[in-house]
C-alpha positions in Angstrom: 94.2 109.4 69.7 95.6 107.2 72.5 94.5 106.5 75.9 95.9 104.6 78.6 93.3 102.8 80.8 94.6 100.5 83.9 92.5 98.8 86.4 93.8 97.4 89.6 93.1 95.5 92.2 94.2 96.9 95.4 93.5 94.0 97.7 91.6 95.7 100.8 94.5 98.5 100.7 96.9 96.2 101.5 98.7 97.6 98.5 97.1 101.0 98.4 100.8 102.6 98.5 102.4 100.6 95.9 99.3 101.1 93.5 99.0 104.9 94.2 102.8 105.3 93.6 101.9 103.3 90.2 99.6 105.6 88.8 101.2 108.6 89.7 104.4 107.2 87.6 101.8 106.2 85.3 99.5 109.2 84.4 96.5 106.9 83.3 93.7 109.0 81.5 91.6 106.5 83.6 91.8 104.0 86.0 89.4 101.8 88.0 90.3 100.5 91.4 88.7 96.6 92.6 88.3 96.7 96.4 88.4 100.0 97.5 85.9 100.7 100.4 84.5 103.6 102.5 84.5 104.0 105.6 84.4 107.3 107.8 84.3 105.2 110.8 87.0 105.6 112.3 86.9 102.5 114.9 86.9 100.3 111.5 90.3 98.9 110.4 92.4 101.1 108.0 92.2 99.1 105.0 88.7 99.6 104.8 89.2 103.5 104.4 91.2 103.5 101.2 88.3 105.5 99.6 89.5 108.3 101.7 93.1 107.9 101.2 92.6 107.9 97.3 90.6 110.8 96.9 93.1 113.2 99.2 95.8 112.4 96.5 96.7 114.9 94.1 96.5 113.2 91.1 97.5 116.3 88.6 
């Protein structure tokens, strides 16, 4: 049995789009994600919301 792990480094979500359009093309049975935070605050700058970004992606 096979299966393909990647881990990436998204850099504060200044490559969030290029990374998300990776592992779509990709289809990883798992991936980890360096530098992703969480914010709900909304006031805070966008690249410190990729949490929320990531998780509204249909990944199926």
């Amino acid at each position: 049995m096979k299966i393909k792990f990647i881990t990436l480094n998204v850099f504060i979500s200044n490559f969030i789009r290029e990374c998300t359009a990776f592992l779509k093309k990709e289809n990883p049975d798992v991936f980890v994600l360096q530098e992703v935070y969480n914010s709900v605050d909304k006031s805070i700058d966008k690249k410190y919301q990729a949490f929320e970004l990531l998780i509204s992606l249909p990944f199926n």
